[in-house]
N, C-alpha and C positions, 0 to 999 in steps of 0.2 A: 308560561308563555315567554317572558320575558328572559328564562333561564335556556329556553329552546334558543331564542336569537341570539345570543350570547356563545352556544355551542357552534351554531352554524356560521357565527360570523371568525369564530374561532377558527373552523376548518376552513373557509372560506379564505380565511391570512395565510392557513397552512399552504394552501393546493398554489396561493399565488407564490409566494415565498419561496415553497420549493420545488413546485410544480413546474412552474414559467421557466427560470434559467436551465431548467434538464431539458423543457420542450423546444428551447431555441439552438441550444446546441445539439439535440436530435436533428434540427432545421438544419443546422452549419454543417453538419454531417462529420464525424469524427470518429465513423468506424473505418476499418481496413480495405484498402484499393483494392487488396489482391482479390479476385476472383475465384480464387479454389487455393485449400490450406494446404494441400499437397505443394502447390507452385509456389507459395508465400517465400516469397528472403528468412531465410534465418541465418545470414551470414555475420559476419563480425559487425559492430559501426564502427570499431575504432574508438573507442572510449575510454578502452585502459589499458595502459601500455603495456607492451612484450616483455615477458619475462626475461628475456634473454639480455633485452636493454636495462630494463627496469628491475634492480635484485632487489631495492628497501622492502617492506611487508605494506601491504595496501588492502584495504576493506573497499568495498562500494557495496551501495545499495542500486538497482533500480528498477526503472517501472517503466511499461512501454500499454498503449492501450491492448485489451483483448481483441481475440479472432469476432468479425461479422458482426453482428449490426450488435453487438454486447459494450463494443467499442465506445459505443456512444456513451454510457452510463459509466464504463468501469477501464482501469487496467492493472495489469499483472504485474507485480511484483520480486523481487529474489536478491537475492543477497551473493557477492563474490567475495571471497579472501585469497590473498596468498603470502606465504610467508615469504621470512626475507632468506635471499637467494634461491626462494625454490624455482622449479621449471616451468612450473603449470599452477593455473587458481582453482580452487573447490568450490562450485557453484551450489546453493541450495536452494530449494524453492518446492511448493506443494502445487501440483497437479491435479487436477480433480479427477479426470479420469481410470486414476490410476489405484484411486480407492473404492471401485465398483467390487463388488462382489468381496468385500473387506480386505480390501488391497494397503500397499501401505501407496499413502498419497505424496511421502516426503521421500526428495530426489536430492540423491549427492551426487553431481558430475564433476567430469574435467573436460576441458576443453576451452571455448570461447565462452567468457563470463561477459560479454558483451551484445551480445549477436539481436538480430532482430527478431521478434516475437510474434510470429506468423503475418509478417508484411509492415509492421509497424515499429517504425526506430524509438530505441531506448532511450529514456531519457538520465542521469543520472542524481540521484534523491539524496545522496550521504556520502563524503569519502575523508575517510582516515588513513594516514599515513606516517609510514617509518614506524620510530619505538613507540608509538603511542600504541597504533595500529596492531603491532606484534603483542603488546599489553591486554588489550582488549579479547584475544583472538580465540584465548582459553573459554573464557567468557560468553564468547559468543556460542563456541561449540555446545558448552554445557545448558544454554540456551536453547539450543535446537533440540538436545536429547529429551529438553525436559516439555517440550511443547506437547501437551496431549492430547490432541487432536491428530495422530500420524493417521490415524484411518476413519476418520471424521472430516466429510467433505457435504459444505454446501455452497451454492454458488452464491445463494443470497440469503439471509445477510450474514452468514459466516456462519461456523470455522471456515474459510479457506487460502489464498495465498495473502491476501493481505490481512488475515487475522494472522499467521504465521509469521509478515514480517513484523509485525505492531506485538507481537509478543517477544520477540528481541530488542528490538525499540524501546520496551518499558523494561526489562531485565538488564542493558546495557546504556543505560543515559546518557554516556558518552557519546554516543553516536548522535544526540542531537536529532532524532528523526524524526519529521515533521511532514507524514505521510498525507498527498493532497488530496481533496474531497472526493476525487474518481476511483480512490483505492477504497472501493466499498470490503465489507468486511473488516477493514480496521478496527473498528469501536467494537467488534466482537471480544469482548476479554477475556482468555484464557479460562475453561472451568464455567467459564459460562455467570461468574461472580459479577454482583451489580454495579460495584464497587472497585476501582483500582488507581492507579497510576495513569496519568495520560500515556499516548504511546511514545513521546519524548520520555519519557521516564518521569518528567518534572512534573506537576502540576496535581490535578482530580481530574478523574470522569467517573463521571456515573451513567450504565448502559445496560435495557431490559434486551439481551440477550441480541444484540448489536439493532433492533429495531426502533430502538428512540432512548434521547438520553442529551448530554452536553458534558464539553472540556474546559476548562480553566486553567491556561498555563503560560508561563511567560515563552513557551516556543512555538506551541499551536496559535496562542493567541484564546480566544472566545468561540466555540463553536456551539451548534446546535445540532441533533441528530433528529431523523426522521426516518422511518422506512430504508434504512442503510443511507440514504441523503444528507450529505455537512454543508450547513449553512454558516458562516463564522467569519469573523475579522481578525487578521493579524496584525496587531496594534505596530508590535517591534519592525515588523518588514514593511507595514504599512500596502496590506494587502486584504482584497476581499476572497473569501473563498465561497462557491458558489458550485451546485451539482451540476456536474457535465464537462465544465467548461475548467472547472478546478482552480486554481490561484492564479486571481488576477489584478496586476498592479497597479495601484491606484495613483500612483506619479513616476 
């Protein structure tokens, strides 16, 4: 009896813990304005600068929430580069759609590596720049070939675009990337192994196939996973991270 109350008071921490801050920001409402994904913005924001002005080499990461009421819980992820003096950036990012019927899900474009994400502005999550940036760049690419999920697509709790960034994340450290609690999929690790690298590259996680698990690292901070849901403190930024609502600052 006393091992039943012990269970139930268990899940009872659980559903408050990480239950509550996803239902209040379902409340706060944090999916997409736009009314139909045909009409959405996908235009630039202006986030990284023209090629034409800007020749150094530059990396960015970013994330902008997903299309309709998914917004609330998650958002979308991808990765820009471009070399130094080239004309144009190479955007990469996995698509779910586009792995139906055993498609490949992972998309190389050019164009605007900035733009908005069916009505909802980017935010940006990582940027490296000049020689460092041009260093990294091989790196990255060889990253992406080796991601093996290209036609492995689930929306929850992963493989998908944020298990894709979070496995260049952990294959290139240098990027510092310290993907926020709304980018479910992340703790998806590569292979599906229980065992890995935080997605900063630095630290431990350990994760039963992105459904539960926790991170230890001097860039994530302390997190907890549940149901794709991260619960965690970042000591260094002095930040709570929290489902829904994502990282928020505590001074």
């Amino acid at each position: 009896m006393k091992a039943t109350r012990r269970i139930l008071l268990v899940g009872l921490c659980a559903v408050l813990l990480f239950g509550l801050p996803q239902m209040l920001s379902v409340a706060a409402g944090n999916s997409s304005e736009a009314t139909s994904w045909s009409s959405a913005r996908r235009d630039a924001s202006g986030l990284s600068p023209a090629p034409e002005t800007h020749t150094d080499a530059i990396i960015q990461v970013f994330g902008a929430r997903t299309w309709g009421w998914r917004g609330n819980f998650a958002i979308h992820t991808w990765i820009s580069m471009k070399r130094e003096s080239a004309n144009s950036y190479d955007r990469y990012e996995v698509i779910g759609w586009r792995a139906r019927h055993g498609g490949n899900a992972l998309v190389k474009s050019r164009g605007a590596p900035d733009n908005h994400w069916f009505g909802n502005a980017p935010e940006v999550l990582a940027t490296v720049k000049g020689p460092a940036a041009e260093k990294l760049m091989n790196r990255i690419e060889a990253a992406i070939e080796s991601y093996p999920h290209k036609y492995d697509y689930r929306v929850w709790p992963g493989p998908n675009s944020n298990s894709f960034i979070g496995h260049i994340g952990r294959a290139v450290p240098e990027l510092a990337l310290d993907l926020p609690p709304t980018a479910i999929g992340k703790d998806y690790i590569s292979g599906g192994v229980p065992f890995g690298s935080a997605v900063s590259g630095r630290g431990v996680q350990f994760s039963v196939l992105g459904y539960g698990g926790f991170t230890a690292s001097p860039v994530e901070g302390v997190e907890l996973h549940l149901l794709g849901l991260t619960l965690g403190l970042d000591v260094d930024d002095a930040a709570l991270k929290l489902p829904g609502f994502g990282r928020v600052e505590l001074f």
